[in-house]
N, C-alpha and C positions, 0 to 999 in steps of 0.2 A: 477541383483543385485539391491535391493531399493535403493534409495536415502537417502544420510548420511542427518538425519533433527536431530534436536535435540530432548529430548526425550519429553514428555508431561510436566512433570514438570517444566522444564527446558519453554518450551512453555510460560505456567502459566506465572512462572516469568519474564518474558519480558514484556507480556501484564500489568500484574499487576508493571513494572518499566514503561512502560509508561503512564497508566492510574496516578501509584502513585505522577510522575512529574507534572504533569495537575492539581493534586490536591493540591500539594506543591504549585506551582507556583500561587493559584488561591487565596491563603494564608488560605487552608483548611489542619490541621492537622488529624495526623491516629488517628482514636478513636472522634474527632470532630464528633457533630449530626449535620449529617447532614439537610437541610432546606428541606422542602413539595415540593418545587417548588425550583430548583434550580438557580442559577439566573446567570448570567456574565460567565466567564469559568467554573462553577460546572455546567450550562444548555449546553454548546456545551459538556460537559465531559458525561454529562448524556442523551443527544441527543447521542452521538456516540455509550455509549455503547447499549441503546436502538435497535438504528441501526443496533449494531452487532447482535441484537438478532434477525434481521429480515432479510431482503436482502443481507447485506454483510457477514454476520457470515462464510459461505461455505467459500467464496472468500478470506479471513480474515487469514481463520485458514489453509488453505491451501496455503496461503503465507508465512504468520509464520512458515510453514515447513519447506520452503526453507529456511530459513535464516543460513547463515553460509556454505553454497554452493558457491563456488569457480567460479569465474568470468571465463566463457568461450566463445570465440567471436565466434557469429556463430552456438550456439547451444540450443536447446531450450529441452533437455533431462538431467535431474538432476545429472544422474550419471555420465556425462561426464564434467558438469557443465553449468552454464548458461551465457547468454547474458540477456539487461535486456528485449530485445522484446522477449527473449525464455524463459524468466521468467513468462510474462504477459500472452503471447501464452499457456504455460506450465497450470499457474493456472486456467485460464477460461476451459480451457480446461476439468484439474480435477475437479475442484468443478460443474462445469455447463453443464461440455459437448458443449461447445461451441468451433468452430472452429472460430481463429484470423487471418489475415496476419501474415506475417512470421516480416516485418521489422516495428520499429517505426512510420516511414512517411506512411507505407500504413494502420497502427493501427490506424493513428493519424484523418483518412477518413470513419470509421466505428462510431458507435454513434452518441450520441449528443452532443452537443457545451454546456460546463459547465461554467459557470460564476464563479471566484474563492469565490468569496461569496458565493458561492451554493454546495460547494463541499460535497459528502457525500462518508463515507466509502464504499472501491470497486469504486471509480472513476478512471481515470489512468489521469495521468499528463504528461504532456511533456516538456521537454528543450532542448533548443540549445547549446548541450553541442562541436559539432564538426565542428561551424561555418556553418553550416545548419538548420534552422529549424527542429523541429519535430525528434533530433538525437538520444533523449532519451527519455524513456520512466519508471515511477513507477506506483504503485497502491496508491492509497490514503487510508489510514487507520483512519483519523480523528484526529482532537487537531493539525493539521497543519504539522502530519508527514505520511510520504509515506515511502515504503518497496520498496528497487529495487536491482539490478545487480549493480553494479558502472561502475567497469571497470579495465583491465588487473590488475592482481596484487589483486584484491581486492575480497569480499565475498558480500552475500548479504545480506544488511543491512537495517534497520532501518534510516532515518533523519528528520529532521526538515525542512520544505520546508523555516523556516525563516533567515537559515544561508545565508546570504550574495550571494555566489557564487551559490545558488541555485533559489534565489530572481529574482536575474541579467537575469538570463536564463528563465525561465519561460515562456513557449509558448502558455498555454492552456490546458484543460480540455478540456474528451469526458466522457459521461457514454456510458455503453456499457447495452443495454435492457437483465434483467432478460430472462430465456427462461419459457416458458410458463408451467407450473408444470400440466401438465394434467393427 
């Protein structure tokens, strides 16, 4: 059986409710001309989507599939549900063909060391959400929000990496290297 995602439209409109925040927030309205060179949050907004259109696009759109997939610990197969390292194992996987660690802390040992200044879409992030380093793990999607699994009870979601309890915790960025398109 596939995995319950949402349908493409339905996709659309997520991206486009978060791209449309980025632009609210940037004090850019809908129908605003926009500027040649964008400058302050319209250049990180228009850096990101950029980005989508290049390296993280795959990674992106086969995240956003998942969303709305039921938190399952332990599982990194969509139709049973996910955990969130079986979420990140899950999408490298589809979009890249790449094989992950199974758990957070041993994901958190592969790539490279991200500076949160530097972050770009398709990074993964990590937090100390269980009194351990490295216990949790999302994707970074750009404009400061990440896509993950949360946890019992919950689905996978979209957030803001600037809410408070997610600040607090904060371990670190790794990028994980494109594979080689030959």
């Amino acid at each position: 059986m596939p995995p319950r995602s949402f349908p493409s439209s339905l996709r659309r409109l997520v991206i486009a409710g978060v791209l449309g925040a980025s632009m609210l927030a940037s004090g850019t309205a809908i129908g605003d001309e926009l500027p040649a060179e964008p400058t302050g949050r319209l250049a990180r907004l228009h850096g990101f989507t950029s980005e989508l259109g290049s390296r993280a696009a795959v990674l992106a759109q086969q995240a956003i599939d998942m969303l709305g997939i039921r938190y399952q610990y332990g599982s990194n197969q969509p139709e049973r549900g996910l955990d969130c390292s079986g979420l990140v194992q899950y999408v490298f996987k589809e979009a890249w063909g790449k094989e992950l660690p199974r758990t957070s802390a041993e994901i958190s040992r592969v790539g490279e060391r991200v500076a949160p200044d530097d972050l770009q879409p398709g990074d993964l992030v990590f937090y100390n959400t269980l009194r351990r380093g490295f216990s949790h793990v999302g994707i970074y999607l750009g404009d400061d929000k990440f896509i993950h699994a949360p946890s019992r009870g919950g689905r996978v979601r979209i957030e803001s990496m600037n809410i408070s309890y997610w600040k607090k915790r904060f371990n670190g960025a790794r990028r994980i290297s494109e594979p080689d398109q030959n």
